[in-house]
DOZAMAR-558245 format. One line per 5 residues: number of its first residue (from 1); for each residue y, z, x of N, C-alpha, C. Coordinates in steps of 0.001 Angstrom, whole numbers. Example, Ala and Ser with C-alpha at 12.3 -4.5 7.8 and 13.67 -1.06 7.14 Angstrom:
REM DOZAMAR-558245
1	-5690:7800:13190:-4500:7800:12300:-3300:7800:13200 | -2250:7080:12850:-1060:7140:13670:30:7870:12900
END
This chain:
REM DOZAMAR-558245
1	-16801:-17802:3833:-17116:-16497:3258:-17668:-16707:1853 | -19082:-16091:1351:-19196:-16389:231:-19492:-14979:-879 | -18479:-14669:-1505:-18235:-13359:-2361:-19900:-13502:-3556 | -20018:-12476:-3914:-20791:-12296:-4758:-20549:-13259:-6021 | -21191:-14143:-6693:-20863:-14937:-7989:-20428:-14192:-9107
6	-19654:-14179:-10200:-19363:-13699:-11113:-20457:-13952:-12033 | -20582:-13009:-12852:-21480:-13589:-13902:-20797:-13727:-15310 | -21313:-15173:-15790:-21278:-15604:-16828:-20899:-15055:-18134 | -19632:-15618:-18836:-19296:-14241:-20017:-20639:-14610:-20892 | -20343:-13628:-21732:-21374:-13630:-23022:-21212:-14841:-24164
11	-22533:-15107:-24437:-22139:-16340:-25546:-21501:-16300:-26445 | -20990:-17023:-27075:-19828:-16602:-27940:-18665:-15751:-27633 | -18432:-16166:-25978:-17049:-14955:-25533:-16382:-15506:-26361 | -15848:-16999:-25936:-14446:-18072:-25985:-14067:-18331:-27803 | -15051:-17975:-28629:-14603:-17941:-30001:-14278:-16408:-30646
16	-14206:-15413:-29957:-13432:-14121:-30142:-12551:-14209:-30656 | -11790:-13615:-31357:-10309:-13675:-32093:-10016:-12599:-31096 | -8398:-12627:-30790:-8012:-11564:-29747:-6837:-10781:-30917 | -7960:-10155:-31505:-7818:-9095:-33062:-6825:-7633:-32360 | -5777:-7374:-32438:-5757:-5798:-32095:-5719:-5301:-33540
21	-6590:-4066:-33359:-6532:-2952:-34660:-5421:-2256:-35191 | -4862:-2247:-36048:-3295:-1249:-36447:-3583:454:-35579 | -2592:720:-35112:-2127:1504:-34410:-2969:1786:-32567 | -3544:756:-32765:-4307:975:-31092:-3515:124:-30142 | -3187:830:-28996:-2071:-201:-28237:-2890:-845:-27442
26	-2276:-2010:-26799:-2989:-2860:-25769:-3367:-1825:-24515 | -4273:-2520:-23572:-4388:-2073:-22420:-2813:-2204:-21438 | -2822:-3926:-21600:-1838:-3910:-20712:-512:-3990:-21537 | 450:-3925:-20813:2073:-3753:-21347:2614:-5120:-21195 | 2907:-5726:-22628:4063:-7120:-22825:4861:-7101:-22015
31	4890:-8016:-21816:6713:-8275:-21049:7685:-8429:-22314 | 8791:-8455:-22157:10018:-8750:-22798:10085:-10404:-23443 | 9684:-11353:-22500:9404:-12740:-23358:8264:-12638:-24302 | 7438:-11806:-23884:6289:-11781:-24923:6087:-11135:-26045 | 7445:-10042:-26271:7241:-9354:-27020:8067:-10658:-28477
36	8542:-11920:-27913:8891:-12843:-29057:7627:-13471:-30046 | 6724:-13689:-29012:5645:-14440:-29487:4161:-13656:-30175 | 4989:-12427:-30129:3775:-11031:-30525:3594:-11845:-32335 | 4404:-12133:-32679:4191:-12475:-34169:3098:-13838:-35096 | 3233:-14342:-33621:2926:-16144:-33867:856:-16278:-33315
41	303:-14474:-33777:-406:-14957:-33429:-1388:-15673:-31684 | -888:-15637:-31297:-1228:-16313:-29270:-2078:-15451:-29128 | -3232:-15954:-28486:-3780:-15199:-27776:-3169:-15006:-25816 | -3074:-13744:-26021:-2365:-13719:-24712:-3803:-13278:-23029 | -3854:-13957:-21995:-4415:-13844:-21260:-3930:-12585:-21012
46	-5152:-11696:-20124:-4846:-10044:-20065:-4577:-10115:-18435 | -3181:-9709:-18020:-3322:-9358:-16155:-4061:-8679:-15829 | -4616:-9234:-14143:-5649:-8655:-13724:-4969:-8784:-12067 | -5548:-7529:-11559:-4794:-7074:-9984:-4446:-8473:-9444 | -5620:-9547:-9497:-6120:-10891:-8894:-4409:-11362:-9113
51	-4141:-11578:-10575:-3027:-12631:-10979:-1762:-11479:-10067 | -1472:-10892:-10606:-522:-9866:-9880:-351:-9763:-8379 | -1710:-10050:-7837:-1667:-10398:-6419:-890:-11903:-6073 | -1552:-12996:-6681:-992:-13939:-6432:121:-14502:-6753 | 753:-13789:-7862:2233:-14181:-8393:2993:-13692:-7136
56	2580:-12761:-6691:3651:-11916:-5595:3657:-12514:-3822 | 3352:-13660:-3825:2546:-14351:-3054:3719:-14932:-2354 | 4765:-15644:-2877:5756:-16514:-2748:4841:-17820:-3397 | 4402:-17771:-4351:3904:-19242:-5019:2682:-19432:-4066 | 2356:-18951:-3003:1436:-19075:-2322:57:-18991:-2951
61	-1321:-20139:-3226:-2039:-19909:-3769:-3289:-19058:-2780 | -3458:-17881:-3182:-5045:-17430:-2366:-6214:-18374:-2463 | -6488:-18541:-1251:-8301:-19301:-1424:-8760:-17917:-2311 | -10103:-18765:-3541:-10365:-17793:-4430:-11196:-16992:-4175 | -12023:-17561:-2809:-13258:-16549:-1805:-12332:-15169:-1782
66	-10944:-15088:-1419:-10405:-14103:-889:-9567:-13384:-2359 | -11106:-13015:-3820:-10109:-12449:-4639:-9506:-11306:-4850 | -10656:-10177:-3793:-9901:-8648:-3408:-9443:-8483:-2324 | -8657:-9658:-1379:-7948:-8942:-681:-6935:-8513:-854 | -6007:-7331:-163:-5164:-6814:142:-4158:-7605:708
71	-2757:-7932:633:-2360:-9097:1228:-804:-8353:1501 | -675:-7655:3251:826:-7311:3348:1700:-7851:4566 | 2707:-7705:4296:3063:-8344:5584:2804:-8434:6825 | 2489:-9628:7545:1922:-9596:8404:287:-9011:8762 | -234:-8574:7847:-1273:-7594:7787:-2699:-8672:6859
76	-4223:-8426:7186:-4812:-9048:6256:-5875:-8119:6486 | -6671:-7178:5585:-7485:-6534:5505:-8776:-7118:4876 | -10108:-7434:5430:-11394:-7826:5210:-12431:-7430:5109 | -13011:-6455:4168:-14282:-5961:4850:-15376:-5373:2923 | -15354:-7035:2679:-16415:-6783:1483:-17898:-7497:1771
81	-18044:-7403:3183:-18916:-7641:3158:-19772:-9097:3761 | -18422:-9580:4314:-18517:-11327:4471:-19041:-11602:5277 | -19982:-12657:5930:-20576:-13271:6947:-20104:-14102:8039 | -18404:-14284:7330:-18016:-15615:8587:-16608:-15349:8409 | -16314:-15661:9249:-14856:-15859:9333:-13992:-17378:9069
86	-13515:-17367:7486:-12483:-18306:7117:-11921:-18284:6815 | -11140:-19666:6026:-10641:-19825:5124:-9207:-19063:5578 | -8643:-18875:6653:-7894:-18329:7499:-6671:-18944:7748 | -6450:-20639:7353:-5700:-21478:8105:-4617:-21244:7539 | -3946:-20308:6654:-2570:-20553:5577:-2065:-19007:6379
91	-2218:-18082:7134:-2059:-17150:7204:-1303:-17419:8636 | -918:-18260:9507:-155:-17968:10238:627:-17374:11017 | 815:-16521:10093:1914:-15433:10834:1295:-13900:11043 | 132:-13810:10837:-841:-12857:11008:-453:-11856:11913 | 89:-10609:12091:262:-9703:13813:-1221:-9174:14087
96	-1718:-8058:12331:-2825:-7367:12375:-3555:-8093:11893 | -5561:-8071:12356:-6039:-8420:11272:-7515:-7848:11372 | -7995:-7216:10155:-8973:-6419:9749:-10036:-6556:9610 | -11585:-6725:9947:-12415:-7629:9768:-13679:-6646:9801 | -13352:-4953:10203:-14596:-4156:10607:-15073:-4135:9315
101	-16772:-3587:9324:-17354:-3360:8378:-17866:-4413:7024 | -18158:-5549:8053:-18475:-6581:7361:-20032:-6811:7819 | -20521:-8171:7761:-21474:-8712:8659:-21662:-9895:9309 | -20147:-10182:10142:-19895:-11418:10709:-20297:-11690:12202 | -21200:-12723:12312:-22341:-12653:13424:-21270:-13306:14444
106	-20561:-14203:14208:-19422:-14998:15316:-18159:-15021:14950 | -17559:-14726:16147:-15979:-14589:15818:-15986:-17036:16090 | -14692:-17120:15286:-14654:-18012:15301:-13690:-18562:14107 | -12766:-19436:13914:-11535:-19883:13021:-10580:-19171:13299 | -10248:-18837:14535:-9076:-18273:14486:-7823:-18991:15052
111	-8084:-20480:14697:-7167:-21314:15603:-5609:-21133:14689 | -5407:-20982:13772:-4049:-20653:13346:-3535:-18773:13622 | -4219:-18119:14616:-3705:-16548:14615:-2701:-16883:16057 | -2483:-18125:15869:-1722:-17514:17417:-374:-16191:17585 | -255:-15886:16711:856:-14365:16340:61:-13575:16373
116	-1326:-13112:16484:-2189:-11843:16218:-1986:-11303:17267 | -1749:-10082:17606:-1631:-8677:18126:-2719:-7545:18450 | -3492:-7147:17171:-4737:-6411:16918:-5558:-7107:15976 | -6697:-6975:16518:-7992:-7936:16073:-8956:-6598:16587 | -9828:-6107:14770:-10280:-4994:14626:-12041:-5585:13636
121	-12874:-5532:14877:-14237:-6408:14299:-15314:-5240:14474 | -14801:-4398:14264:-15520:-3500:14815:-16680:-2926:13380 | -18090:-2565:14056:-19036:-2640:12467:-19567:-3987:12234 | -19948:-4909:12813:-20298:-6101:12322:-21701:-6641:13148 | -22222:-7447:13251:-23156:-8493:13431:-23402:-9226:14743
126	-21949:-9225:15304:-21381:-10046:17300:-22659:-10110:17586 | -22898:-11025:18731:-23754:-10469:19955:-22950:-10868:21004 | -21710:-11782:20957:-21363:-12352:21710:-19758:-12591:21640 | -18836:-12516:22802:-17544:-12615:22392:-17650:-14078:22899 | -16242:-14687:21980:-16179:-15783:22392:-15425:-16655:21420
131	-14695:-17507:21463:-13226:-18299:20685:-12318:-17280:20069 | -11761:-16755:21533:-10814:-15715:21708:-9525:-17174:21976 | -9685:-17563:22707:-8544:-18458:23562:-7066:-18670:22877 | -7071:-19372:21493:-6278:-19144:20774:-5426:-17590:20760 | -6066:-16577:20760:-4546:-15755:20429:-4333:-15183:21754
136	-3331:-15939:22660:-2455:-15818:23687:-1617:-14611:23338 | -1283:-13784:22521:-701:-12666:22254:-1191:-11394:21838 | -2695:-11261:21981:-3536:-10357:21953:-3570:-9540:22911 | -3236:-8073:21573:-3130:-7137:22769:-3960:-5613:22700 | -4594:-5452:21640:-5752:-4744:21450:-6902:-5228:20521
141	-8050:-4885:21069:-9340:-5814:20586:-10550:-4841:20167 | -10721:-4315:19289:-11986:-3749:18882:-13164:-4291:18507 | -14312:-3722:19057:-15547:-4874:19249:-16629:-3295:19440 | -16679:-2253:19070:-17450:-1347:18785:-18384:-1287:17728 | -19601:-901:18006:-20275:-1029:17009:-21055:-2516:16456
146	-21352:-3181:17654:-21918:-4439:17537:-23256:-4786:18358 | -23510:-5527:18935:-24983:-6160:19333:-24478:-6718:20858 | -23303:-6627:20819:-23151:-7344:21985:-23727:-6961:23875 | -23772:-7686:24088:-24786:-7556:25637:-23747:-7775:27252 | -22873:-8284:27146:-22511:-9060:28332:-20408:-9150:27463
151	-19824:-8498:28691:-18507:-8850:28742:-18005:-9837:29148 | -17548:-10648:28198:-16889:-12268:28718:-16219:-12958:27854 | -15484:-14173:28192:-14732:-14836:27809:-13179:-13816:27278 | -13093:-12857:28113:-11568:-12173:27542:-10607:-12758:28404 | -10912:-13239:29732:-9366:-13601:31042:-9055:-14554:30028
156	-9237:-14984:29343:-7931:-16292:28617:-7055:-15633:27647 | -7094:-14011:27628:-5874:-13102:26810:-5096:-12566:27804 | -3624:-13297:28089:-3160:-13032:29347:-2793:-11476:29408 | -2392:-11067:27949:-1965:-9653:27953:-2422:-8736:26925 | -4011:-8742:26923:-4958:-7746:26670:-4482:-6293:26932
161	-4332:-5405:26233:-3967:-4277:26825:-5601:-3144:26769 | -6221:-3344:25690:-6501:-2186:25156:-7676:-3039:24540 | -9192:-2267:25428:-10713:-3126:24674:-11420:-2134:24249 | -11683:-1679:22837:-12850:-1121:22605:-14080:-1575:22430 | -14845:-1139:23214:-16488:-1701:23097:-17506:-1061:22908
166	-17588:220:22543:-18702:962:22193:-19087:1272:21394 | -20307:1738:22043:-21792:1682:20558:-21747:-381:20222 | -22609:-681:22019:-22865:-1928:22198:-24267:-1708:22544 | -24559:-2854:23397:-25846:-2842:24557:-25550:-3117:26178 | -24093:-2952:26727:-24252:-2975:27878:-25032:-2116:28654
171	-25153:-2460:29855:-26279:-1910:30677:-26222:-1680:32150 | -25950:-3173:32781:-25560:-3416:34225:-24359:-3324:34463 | -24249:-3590:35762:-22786:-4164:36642:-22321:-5607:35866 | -23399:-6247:35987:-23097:-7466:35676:-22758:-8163:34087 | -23325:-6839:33123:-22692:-6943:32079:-21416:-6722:31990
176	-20789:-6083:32794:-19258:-5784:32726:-18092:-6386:34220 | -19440:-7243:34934:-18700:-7782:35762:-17256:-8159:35556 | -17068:-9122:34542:-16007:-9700:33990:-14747:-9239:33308 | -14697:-7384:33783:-13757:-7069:33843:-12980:-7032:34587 | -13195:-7576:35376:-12437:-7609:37086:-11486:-8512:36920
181	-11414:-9743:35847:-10317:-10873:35618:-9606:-10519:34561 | -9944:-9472:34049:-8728:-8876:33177:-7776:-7742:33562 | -6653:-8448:34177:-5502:-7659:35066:-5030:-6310:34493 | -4712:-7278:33506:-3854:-6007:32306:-4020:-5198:31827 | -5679:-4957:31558:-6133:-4130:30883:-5740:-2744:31061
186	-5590:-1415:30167:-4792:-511:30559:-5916:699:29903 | -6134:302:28547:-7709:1108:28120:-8332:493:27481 | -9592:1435:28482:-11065:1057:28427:-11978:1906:27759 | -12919:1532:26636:-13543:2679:25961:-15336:1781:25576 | -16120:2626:27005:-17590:1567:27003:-18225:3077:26848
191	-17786:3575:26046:-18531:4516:25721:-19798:4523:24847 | -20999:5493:24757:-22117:4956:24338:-22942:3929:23952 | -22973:2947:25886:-23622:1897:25465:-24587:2209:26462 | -25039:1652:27412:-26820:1785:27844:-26038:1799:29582 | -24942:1781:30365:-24946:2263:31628:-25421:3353:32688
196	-25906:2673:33410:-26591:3193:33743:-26819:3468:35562 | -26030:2276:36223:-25963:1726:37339:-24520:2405:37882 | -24644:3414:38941:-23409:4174:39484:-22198:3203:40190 | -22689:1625:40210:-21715:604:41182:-21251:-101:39787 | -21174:509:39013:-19702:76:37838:-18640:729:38100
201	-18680:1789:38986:-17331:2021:39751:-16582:1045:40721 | -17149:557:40883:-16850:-1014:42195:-15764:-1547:41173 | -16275:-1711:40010:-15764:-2875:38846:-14655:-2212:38177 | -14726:-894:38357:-13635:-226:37244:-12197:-145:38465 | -12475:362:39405:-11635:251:39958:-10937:-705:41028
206	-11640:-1640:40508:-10634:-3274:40997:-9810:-3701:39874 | -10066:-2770:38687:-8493:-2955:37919:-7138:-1880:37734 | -6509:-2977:38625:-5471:-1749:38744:-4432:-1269:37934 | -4831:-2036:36523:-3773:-982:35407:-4927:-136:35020 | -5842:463:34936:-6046:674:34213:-5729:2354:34055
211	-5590:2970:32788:-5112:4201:32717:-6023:5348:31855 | -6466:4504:30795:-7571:4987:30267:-8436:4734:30328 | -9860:5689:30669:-11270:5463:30385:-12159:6335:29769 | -12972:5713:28606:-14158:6759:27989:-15426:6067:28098 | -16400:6824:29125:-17137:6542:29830:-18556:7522:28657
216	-18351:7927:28200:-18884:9368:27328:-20330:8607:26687 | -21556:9278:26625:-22880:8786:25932:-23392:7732:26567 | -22927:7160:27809:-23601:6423:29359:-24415:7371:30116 | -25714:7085:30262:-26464:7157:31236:-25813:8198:32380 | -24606:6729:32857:-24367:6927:33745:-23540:8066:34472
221	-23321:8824:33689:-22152:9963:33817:-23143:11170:34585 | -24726:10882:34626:-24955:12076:34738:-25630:11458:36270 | -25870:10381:36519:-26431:9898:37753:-25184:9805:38397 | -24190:9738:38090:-23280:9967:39828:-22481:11283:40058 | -22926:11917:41131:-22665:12584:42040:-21244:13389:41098
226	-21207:14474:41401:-20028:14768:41070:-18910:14025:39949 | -19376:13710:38761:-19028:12729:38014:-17512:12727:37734 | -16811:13477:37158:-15312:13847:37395:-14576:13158:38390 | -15028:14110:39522:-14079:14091:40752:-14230:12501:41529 | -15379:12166:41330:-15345:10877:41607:-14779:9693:41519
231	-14926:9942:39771:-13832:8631:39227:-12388:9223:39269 | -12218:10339:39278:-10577:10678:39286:-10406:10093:40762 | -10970:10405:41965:-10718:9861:43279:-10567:8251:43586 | -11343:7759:42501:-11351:6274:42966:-10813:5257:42023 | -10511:6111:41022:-9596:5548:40569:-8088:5953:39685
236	-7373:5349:41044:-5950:6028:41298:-5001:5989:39972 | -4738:4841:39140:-4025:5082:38435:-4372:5717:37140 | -5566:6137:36556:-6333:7331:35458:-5523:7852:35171 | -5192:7926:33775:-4703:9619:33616:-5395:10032:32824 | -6587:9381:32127:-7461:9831:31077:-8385:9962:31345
241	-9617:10613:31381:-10842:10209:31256:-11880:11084:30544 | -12584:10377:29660:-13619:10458:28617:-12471:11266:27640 | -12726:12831:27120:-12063:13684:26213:-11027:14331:26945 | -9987:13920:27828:-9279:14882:28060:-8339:14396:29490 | -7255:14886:29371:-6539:13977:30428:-7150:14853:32133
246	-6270:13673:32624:-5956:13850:34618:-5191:14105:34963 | -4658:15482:34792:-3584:16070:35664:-3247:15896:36678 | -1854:15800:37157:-1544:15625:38568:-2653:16393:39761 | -2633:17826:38806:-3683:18937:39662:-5138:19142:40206 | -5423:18093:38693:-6779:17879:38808:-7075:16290:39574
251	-6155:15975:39882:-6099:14836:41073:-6185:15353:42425 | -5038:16343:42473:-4698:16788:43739:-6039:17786:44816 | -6569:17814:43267:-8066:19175:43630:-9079:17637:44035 | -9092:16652:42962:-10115:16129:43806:-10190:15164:44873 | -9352:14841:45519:-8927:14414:46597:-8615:15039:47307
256	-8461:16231:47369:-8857:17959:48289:-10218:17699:48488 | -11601:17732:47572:-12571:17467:47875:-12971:16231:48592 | -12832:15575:48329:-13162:14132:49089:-12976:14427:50115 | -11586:14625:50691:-11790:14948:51762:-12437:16509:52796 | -12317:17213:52272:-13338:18389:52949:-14386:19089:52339
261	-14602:18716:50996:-15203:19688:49907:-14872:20088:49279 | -15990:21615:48804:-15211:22079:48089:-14307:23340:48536 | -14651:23806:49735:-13693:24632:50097:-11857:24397:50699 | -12091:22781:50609:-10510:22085:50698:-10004:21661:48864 | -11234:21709:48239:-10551:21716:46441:-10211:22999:46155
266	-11296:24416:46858:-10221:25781:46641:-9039:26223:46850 | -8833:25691:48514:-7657:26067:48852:-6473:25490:48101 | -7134:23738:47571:-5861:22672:46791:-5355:24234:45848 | -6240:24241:45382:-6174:24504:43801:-5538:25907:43805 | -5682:26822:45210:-4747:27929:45029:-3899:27649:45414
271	-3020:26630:45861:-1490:25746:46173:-1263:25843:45310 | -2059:25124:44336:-1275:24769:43446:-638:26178:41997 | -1617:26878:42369:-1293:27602:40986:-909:28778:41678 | -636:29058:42991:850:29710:44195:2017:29172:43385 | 1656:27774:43421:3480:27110:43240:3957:26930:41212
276	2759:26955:40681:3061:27243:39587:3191:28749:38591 | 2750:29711:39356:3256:31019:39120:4557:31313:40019 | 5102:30632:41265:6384:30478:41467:7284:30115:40366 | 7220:28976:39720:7929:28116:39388:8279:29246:37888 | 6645:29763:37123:7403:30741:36115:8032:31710:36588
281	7854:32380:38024:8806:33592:38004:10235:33255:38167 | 10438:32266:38689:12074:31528:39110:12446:31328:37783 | 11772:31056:36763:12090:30680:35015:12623:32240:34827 | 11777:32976:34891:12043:34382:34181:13690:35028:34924 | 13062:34654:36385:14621:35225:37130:15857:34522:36537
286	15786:33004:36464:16955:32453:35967:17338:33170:34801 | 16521:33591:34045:16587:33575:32593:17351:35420:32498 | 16822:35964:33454:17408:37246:33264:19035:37286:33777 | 19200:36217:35162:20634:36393:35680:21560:35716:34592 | 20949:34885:33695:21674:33821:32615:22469:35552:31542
291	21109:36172:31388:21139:37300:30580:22133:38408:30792 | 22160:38824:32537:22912:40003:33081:24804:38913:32701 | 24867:37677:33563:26513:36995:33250:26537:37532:31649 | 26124:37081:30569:25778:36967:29645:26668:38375:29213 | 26042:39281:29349:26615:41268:29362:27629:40994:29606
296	27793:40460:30781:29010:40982:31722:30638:39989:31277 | 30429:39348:30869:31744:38305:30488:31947:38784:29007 | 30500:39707:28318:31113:40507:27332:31811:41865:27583 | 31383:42620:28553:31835:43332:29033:33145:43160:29267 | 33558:42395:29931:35059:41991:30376:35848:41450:29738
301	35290:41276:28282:36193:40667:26997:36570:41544:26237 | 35878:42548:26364:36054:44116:25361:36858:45037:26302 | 36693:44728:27482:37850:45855:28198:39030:44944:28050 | 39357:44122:28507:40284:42851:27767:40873:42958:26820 | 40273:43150:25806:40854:43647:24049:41037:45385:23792
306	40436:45529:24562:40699:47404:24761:42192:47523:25521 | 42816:46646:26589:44040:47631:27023:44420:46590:26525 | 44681:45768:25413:45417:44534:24574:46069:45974:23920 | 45116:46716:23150:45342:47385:21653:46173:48633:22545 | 45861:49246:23486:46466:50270:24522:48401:50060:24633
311	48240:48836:25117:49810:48625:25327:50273:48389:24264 | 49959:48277:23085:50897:48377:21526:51065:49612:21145 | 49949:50132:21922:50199:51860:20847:51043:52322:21474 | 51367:52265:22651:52314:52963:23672:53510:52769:23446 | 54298:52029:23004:55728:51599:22988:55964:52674:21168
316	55068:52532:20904:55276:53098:19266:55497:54418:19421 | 54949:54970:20178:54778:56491:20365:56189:57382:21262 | 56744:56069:22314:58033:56279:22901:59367:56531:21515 | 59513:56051:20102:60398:55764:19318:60242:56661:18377 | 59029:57760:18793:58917:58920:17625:60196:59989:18044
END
C-alpha cells in the first residue's frame, strides 16, 4: 500500500525555539510527569492521533503505510484509497475486515486471516475472485461494485453463508455456473449485473440452502414468464425475493398456479384468506367469551360481598 508522501517541513523548521507566549495555553494538555520538566526548558514533542494510536496498541508497532487506520478489536477498517492489499501479516486475529472504497485490483495477502468472518471489498478495482482459500471461516463476502465477470474460486469456503455481488458484469449461466459447489450458501444478491439468460434458474435452484435472493436490475426478470411465481415455485426453500418476502401464501398461490393456473391460484388464494378471516373471527370470539367470564366472576364476587354485609346487619337489628 503506498499512502500519499508527506511533505517536507519548512527550512529552518528544526531550529525553532518551542517559545510559548505568557498567557496562551498549549494545544495539547501535559501530563503530570511533564508538568516537572515544564521549567527546564525541553522542548516537548506535540501528540498526534498517530502516537495515541500506537501507544494503545499493546507495544504493538503499526506498519507506518497504515498511519490512519482505525485499529479495534478484532476489527481493521481500510479505505484511503490503497491499491493492494498488505502489510497484513501482524493482524492475526482479524474476525472483520474493511477494504470497500479503495482501488484494489487483486484480492491477495490474506494468508494470516485465517479467523476472518466478513470480508467487505466492495467499491474497488476486482475483475477476478481468487486467493480466497486461506480463510476457511468465511462467512459473508462482499464483492459489489467491481469489474468482475465470472463466479469462481469460492467452493474452498466451506461455510460461506452470505455473497454479495452486484453492480458486476455477470451475464451468462456460465458466469454463475459455479454456484452450484457452494452448498451453504443461504444469500444471494446478483442484483444489477447484465443477466440475462432465463436457465440461471437451473443454477439457483440446485442450491438447496438457499433462502435469500435479489435478482432486481437483471435483464432477466423481465424475460421469464411469470417472473415471481416462477422462482417462488422452483425454488423451494426462498423466503425472500428481490424487495420483499415469500409468504407461506404467496407460495401456496403459486404452486396453485403451476399446477392449474390461474384459476387454481384464485381459488388457492380464496382458501386462504376463508381461513384467515376465520382465524380473526375465532380471535374476536375468544376475546369476547374471555370478556363475558370476566363480568361474570365479578358479578359473583359482589353478590358474595353483598349477603357477607346482609348477615351482619341482621343479628344487630334482633338486640334492638
Amino acid at each position: 500500500m503506498h499512502p500519499e508522501t508527506l511533505e517536507p517541513p519548512a527550512e529552518g523548521g528544526e531550529e525553532q525555539d518551542c517559545v510559548q507566549e505568557p498567557g496562551v495555553e498549549q494545544g495539547v494538555e501535559e501530563s503530570a510527569g511533564d508538568h516537572g520538566n515544564a521549567g527546564q526548558g525541553d522542548c516537548k514533542e506535540e501528540s498526534t492521533p498517530q502516537t495515541a494510536a500506537n501507544e494503545g496498541a499493546s507495544g504493538t508497532e503499526l506498519d507506518e503505510d497504515l498511519e490512519t487506520i482505525v485499529l479495534e478489536t478484532e476489527k481493521l477498517f481500510i479505505n484511503l484509497g490503497f491499491d493492494r492489499i498488505e502489510n497484513l501479516e501482524e493482524y492475526t486475529g482479524l474476525r472483520c475486515l474493511w477494504l470497500e472504497c479503495n482501488g484494489i485490483q487483486k484480492i491477495e495477502n490474506l494468508e494470516a486471516q485465517t479467523e476472518l468472518r466478513c470480508l467487505f471489498l466492495q467499491v474497488n478495482l476486482l475483475r477476478k475472485i481468487e486467493n480466497l482459500e486461506p480463510l476457511q471461516k468465511l462467512d459473508a463476502l462482499n464483492l459489489s461494485n467491481n469489474y468482475i465477470k465470472t463466479i469462481e474460486n469460492l467452493s474452498c469456503l466451506p461455510v460461506l453463508n452470505t455473497l454479495q455481488i452486484a453492480h458486476n458484469h455477470l451475464e451468462t449461466v456460465e458466469d454463475i455456473q459455479h454456484l452450484k459447489e457452494c452448498l451453504k450458501l443461504c444469500v444471494l444478491d446478483l442484483s444489477h449485473n447484465k443477466l440475462r439468460d432465463p436457465e440461471i434458474v437451473s443454477v439457483l435452484e440446485s442450491m438447496p440452502d438457499l433462502r435469500v435472493l435479489n435478482l432486481m436490475g437483471n435483464p432477466v426478470t423481465r424475460l421469464i414468464p411469470n417472473y415471481r411465481r416462477t422462482i417462488t415455485v422452483r425454488l423451494k426453500s426462498l423466503t425472500f425475493l428481490d424487495d420483499r418476502p415469500v409468504f407461506p401464501k404467496d407460495r401456496a398461490c403459486a404452486e396453485a398456479w403451476a399446477r392449474g393456473g390461474y384459476a387454481a391460484e384464485k381459488e388457492e388464494r380464496r382458501q386462504w384468506e376463508s381461513r384467515e378471516q376465520k382465524k380473526i373471527t375465532d380471535s374476536l370470539e375468544a376475546l369476547a367469551m374471555i370478556k363475558r367470564r370476566a363480568a361474570e366472576r365479578r358479578r359473583q364476587k359482589a353478590s358474595q360481598e353483598k349477603g357477607t354485609r346482609k348477615t351482619e346487619v341482621v343479628p344487630r337489628a334482633l338486640f334492638r
